[in-house]
C-alpha positions in Angstrom: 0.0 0.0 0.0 2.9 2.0 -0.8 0.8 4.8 -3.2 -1.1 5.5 0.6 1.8 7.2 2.1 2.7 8.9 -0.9 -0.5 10.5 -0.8 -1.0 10.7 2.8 0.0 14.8 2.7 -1.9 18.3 2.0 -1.7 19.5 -1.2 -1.2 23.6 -1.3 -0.1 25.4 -3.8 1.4 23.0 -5.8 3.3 21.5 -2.3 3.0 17.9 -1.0 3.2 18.8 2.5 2.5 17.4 5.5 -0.4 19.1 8.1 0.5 21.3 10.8 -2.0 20.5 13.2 -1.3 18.3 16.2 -3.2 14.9 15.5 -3.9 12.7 12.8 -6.4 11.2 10.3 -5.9 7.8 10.3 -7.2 6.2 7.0 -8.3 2.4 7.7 -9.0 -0.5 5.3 -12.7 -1.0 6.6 -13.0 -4.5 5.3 -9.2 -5.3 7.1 -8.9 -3.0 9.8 -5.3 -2.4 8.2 -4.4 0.8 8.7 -3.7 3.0 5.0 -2.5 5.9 6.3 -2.2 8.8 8.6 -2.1 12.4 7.7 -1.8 15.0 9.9 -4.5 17.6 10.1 -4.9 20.7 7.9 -5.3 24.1 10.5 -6.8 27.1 9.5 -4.0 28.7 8.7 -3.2 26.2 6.1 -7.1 26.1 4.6 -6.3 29.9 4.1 -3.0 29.3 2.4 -5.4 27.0 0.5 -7.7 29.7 -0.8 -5.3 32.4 -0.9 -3.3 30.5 -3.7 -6.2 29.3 -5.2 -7.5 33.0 -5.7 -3.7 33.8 -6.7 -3.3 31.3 -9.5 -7.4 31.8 -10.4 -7.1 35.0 -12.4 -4.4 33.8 -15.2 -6.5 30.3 -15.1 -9.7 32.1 -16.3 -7.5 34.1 -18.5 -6.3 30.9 -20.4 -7.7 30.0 -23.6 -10.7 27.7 -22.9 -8.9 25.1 -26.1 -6.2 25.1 -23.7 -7.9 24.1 -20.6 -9.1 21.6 -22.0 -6.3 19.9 -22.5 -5.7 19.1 -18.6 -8.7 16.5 -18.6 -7.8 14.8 -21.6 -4.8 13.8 -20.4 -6.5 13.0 -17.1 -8.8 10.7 -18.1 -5.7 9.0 -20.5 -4.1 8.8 -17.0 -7.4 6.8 -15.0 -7.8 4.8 -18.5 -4.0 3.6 -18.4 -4.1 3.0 -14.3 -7.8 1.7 -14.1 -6.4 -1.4 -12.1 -4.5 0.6 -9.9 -7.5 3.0 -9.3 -9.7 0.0 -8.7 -7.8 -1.4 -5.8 -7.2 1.8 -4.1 -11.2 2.2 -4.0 -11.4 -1.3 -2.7 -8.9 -1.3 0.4 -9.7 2.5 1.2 -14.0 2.6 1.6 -14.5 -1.3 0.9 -16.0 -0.9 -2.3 -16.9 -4.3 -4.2 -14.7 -4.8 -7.5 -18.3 -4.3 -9.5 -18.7 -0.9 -6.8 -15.2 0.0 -8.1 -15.5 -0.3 -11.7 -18.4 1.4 -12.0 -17.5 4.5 -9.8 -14.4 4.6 -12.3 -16.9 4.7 -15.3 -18.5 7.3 -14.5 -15.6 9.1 -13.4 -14.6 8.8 -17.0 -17.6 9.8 -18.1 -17.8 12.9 -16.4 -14.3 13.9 -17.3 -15.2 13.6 -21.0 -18.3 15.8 -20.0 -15.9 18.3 -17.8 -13.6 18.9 -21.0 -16.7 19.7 -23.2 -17.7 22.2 -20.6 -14.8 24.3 -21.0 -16.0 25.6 -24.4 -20.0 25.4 -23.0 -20.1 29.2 -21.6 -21.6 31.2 -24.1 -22.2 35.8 -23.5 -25.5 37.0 -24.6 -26.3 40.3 -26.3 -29.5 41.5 -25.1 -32.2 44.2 -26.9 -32.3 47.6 -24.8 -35.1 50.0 -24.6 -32.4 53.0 -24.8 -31.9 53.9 -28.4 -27.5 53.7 -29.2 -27.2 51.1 -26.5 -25.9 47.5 -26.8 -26.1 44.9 -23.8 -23.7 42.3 -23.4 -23.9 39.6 -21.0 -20.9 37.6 -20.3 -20.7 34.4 -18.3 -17.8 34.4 -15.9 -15.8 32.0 -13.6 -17.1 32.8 -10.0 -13.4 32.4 -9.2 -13.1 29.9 -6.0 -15.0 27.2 -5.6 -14.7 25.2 -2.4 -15.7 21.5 -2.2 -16.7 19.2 0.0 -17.0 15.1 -0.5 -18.5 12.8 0.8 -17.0 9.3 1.6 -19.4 6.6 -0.1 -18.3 7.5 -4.4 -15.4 10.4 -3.0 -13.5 9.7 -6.2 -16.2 10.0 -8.9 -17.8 12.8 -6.3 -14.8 14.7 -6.0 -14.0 14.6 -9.6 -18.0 16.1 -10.9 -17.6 19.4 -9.1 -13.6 19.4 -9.4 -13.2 19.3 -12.9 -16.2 21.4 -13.9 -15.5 23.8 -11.8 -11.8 24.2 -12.7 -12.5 23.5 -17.0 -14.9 26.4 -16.3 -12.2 28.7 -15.1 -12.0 29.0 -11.4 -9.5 27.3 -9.4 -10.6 24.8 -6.0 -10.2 24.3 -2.4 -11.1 20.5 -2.0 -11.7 18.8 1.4 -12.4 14.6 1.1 -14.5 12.9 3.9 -11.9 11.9 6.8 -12.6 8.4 6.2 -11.6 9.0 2.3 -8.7 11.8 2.4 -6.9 9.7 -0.6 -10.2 8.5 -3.0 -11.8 12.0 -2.7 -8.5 14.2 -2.2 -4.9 13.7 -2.7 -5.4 10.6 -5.6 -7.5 13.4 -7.4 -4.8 15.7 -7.1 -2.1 13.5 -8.0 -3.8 12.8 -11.4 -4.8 16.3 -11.9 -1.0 17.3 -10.9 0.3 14.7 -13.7 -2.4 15.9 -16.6 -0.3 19.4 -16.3 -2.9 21.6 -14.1 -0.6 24.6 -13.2 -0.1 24.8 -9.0 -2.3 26.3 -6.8 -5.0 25.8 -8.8 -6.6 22.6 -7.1 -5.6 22.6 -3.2 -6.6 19.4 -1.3 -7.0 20.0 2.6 -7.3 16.6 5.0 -9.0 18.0 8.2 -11.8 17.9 10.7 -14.6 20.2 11.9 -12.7 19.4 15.1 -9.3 20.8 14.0 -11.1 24.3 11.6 -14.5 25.1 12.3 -16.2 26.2 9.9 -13.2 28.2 8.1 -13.6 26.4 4.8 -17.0 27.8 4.9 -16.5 31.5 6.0 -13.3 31.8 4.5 -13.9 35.4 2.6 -12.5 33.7 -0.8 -14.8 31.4 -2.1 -17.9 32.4 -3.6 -19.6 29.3 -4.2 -19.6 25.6 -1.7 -20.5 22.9 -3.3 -21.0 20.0 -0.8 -22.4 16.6 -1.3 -23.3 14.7 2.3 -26.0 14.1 4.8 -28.9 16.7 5.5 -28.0 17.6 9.0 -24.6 18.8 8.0 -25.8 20.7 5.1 -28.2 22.4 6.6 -25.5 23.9 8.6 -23.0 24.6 5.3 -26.3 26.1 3.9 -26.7 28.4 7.4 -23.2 29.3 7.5 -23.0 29.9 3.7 -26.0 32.3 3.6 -24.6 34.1 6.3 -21.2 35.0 4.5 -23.2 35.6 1.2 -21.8 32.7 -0.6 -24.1 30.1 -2.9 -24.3 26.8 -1.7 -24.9 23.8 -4.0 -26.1 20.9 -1.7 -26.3 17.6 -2.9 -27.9 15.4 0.1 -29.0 12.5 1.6 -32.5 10.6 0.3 -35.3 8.1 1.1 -35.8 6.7 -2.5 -39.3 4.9 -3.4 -38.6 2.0 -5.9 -42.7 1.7 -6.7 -44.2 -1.4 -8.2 -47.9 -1.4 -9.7 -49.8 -4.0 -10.1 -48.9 -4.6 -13.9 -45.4 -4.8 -13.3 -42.6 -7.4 -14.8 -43.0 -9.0 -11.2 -38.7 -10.7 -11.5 -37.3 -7.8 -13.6 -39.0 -5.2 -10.9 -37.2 -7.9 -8.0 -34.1 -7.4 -9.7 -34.2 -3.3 -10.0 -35.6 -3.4 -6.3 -32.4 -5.8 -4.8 -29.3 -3.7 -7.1 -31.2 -0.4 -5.9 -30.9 -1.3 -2.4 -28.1 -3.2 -2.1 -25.3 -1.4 -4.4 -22.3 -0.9 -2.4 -23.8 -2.0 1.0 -26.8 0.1 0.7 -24.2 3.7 0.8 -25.9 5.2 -1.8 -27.8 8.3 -1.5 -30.1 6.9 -4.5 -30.5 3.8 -3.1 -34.2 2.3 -2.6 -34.6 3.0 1.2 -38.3 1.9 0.3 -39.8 -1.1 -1.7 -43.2 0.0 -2.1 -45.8 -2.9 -4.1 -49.3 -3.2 -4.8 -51.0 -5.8 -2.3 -51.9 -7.6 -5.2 -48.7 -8.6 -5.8 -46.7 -8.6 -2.4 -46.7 -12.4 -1.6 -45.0 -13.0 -4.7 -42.5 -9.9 -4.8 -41.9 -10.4 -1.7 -40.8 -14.2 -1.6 -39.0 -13.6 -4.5 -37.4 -10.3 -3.4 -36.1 -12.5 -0.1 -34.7 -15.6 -2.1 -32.3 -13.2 -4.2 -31.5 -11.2 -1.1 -30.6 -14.5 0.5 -28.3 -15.0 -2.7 -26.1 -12.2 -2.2 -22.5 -12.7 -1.1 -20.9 -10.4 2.1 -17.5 -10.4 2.2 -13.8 -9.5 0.8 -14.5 -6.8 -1.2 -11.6 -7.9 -3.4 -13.4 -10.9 -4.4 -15.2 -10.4 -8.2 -17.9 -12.8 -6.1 -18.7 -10.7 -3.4 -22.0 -8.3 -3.5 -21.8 -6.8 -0.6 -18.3 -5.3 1.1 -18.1 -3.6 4.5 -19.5 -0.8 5.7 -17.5 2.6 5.9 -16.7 2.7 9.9 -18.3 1.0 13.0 -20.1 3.7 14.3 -22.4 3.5 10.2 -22.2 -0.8 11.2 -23.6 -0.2 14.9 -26.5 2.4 13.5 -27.8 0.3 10.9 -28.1 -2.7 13.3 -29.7 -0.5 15.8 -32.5 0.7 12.9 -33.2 -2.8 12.6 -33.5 -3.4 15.9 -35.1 -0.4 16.5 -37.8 -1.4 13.7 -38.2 -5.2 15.1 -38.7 -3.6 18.3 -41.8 -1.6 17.3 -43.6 -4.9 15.7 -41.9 -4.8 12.2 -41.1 -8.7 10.7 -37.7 -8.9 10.1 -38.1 -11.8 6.7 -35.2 -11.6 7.1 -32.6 -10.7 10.4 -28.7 -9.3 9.5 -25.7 -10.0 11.5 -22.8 -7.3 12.4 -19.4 -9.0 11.8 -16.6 -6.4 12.2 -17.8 -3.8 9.5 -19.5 -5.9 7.9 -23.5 -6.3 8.1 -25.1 -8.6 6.1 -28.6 -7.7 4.2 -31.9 -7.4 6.9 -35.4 -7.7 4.7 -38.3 -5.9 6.7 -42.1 -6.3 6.3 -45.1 -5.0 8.4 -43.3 -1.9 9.6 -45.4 0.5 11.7 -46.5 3.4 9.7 -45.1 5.3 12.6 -41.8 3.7 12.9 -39.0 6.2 12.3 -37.3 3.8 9.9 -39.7 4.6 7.4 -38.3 8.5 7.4 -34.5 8.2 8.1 -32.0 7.5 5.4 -30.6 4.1 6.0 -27.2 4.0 4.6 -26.7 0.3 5.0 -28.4 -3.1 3.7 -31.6 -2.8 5.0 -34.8 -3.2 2.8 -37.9 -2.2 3.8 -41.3 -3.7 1.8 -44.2 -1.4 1.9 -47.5 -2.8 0.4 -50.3 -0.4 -1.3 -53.9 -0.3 -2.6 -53.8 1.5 -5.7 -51.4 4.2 -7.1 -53.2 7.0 -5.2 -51.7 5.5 -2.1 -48.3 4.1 -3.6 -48.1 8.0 -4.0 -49.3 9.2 -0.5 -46.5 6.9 0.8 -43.5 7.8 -1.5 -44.4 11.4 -0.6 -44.8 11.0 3.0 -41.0 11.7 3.9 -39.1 14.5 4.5 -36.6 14.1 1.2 -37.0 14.0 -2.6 -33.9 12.9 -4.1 -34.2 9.9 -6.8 -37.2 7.1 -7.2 -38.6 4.6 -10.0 -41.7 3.1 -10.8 -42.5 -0.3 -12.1 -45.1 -0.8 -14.6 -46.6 -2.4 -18.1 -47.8 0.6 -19.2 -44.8 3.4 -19.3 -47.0 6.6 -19.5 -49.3 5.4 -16.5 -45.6 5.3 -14.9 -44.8 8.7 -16.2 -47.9 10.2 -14.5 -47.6 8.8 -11.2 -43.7 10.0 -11.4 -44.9 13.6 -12.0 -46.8 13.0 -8.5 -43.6 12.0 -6.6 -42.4 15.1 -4.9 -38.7 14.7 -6.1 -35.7 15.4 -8.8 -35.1 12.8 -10.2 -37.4 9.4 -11.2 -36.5 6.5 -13.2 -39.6 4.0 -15.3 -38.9 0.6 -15.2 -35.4 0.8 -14.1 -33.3 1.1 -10.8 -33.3 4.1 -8.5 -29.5 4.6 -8.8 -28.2 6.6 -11.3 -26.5 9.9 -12.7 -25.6 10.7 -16.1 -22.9 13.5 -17.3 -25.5 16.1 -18.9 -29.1 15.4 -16.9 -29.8 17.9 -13.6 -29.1 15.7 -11.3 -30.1 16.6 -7.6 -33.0 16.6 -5.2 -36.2 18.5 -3.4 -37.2 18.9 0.0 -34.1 17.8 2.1 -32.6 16.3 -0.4 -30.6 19.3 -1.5 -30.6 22.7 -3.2 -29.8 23.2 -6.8 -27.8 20.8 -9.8 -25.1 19.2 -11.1 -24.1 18.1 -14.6 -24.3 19.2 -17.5 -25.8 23.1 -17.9 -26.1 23.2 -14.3 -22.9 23.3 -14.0 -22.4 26.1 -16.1 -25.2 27.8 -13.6 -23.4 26.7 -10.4 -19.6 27.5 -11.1 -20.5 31.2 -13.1 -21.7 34.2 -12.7 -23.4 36.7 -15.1 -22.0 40.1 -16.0 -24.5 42.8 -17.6 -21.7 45.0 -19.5 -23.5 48.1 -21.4 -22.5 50.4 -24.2 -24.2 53.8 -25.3 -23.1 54.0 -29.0 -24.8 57.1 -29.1 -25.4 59.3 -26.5 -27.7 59.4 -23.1 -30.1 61.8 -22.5 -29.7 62.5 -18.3 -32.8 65.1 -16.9 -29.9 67.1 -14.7 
């Protein structure tokens, strides 16, 4: 694990560094308990050393030819293409990722980099009709200049990457700080390859560090005018908070309590098989993930015992094994709280079809029926392999339930008949909805985010053009202005 400790360091202004602070992430194999890494903590002096060259190199960034930006994630992806393996097993020892987990978080990342380099030429300036006679408006679209970022630890390389590299092909430069659990995936790997496609220094700065160790210095900091952060509702309500306060725009992409809905003329084994990936992909981390299995009573004996036989087929284990489906967990305080859900849930007079066991970090899959309609399962995100099977009368219902719950992020709905799909879709209270299909997904150029609790604004795409710019209104009076004094 050699590449860990060559990456176990800040990255400021072009420096591999270590922290100054006086303690240290340590970065642990969650399947092994090995330990990766340790990095000692970024300070607040050093996150402002992060923005302050960041805002330094920024300006003769923006300046630079977009055709010449560009270049930089070309050879980045080149760089992930030629060291996919490499990539592959650093995902699996550092957040337990499953080899199928790993390769498709690398896909995407691929995928998003091709987007990221089209996106440099994708700002276009306006000129606008005026009411004054001689004048011309022009409206120009313009790097916001620092972007700060904020990743999560469950996809922290793919994560990192969709705000990085738009935000940076776009013109500004980045502050980046990766989930503690994931300071190499979602920070310093990202860097490293960035560093090696030819970005000039100082214009992506990775900071390893802890609420503990900064406050809330990466929020307040007076340099960066937008945050995008992708992570649970209760923290980003607070970046939110914090980021209103100091007048910066906050792009929150947040946690979710999916609905995968199946009506009573679905493809009864094709809707299992959505239902079981969309729950249990990568352990049930996922913020997509269908935290909710909602069928029509007509058809829940059926769905259900053959919902529980494939569960029952799914392997927990090494993540390194191509036959494993289900890897650790991220930590053992995520293990211990999705054991206590279920618990919780059996407790309150749900069936557990069936029961998982804790092993280390690793949980294998619980199957819940009969939950109370007042158990508070039903409206927490559970990131971990627990499904819960919902039964309905009639679509009316199917969308009372999907709706009753405080987020809005992705959902799908199973049926014969694709437009009676589409209109019960448009009656689920969220961003993003999938017909006859899994609940987990994102694609380079759709909006992808969520209502309600779910988050505030999009990524991909045009919205990334909306979140990393700002619009300038720059007027000229070709002829002359008439002023009343």
């Amino acid at each position: 694990m050699s590449h860990f400790t060559d990456l176990a360091h800040q990255y400021i202004d072009g420096e591999w560094k270590p922290g100054s602070g006086s303690w240290d992430i340590i970065d642990f194999n969650p399947y092994t308990g090995e330990k990766l890494a340790s990095i000692t903590v970024a300070t607040a002096e050093e996150v402002d050393r992060a923005y302050r060259a960041a805002e330094r190199a920024q300006e003769a960034w923006a300046e630079t030819n977009p055709y010449t930006r560009r270049l930089v994630f070309e050879r980045a992806l080149r760089i992930i293409e030629d060291r996919e393996e490499e990539l592959a097993a650093t995902i699996i020892a550092e957040l337990g990722g499953t080899r199928l987990k790993a390769a498709f978080e690398l896909h995407l990342a691929k995928e998003f980099l091709r987007e990221a380099i089209q996106l440099a030429l994708r700002p276009e300036g306006r000129i606008l009709p005026s009411p004054v006679d001689g004048k011309e408006n022009r409206v120009y679209r313009l790097p916001v200049g620092v972007v700060g970022v904020i990743s999560p630890f469950n996809f922290p390389f793919l994560l990192s990457l969709k705000s990085v590299a738009p935000a940076l092909a776009l013109g500004n430069a980045v502050v980046l700080k990766p989930h503690q659990n994931t300071p190499i995936c979602g920070g310093t790997l990202v860097a490293k390859i960035l560093e090696e496609a030819g970005l000039p220094a100082g214009l992506l700065n990775v900071v390893v560090t802890d609420i503990a160790e900064i406050g809330d210095a990466l929020l307040t900091h007076p340099v960066p005018k937008v945050i995008s952060f992708t992570g649970s509702d209760k923290i980003g309500r607070h970046v939110a908070t914090v980021c209103a306060q100091n007048f910066k725009h906050a792009v929150l992409e947040l946690g979710g309590n999916s609905a995968l809905i199946v009506l009573d003329d679905a493809d009864l084994d094709y809707a299992v098989d959505a239902a079981v990936f969309s729950r249990f992909v990568h352990q049930g981390q996922v913020c997509m993930a269908a935290n909710r299995i909602l069928v029509d009573r007509r058809l829940e004996a059926e769905f259900t015992e053959k919902f529980v036989t494939k569960v029952k087929t799914l392997r927990v284990g090494d993540p390194a094994d191509p036959a494993t489906h289900i890897g650790p967990l991220i930590n053992s305080q995520q293990a211990e709280s999705v054991s206590a859900a279920v618990e919780q849930a059996v407790a309150a007079g749900a069936t557990a079809l069936l029961h998982g066991t804790a092993e280390g970090n690793l949980v294998s899959p619980s199957v819940l029926a009969d939950v109370p309609a007042d158990a508070p399962v039903l409206g927490q995100e559970i990131f971990g392999p627990v499904a819960l099977i919902i039964p309905f009368d009639g679509e009316d219902e199917a969308v009372r339930i999907a709706n009753d719950t405080p987020y809005g992020l992705s959902g799908a709905v199973h049926t014969a008949d694709v437009e009676r799909g589409v209109r019960v879709a448009r009656r689920i209270h969220t961003g993003m909805i999938h017909i006859n299909d899994g609940t987990v997904h994102d694609e380079p150029i759709v909006p992808f985010g969520g209502e309600k609790h779910s988050g505030i604004g999009r990524l991909n795409g045009d919205a990334m053009v909306e979140a990393f710019t700002t619009q300038k209104w720059i007027s000229i009076q070709h002829g002359r202005s008439r002023f009343p004094f």
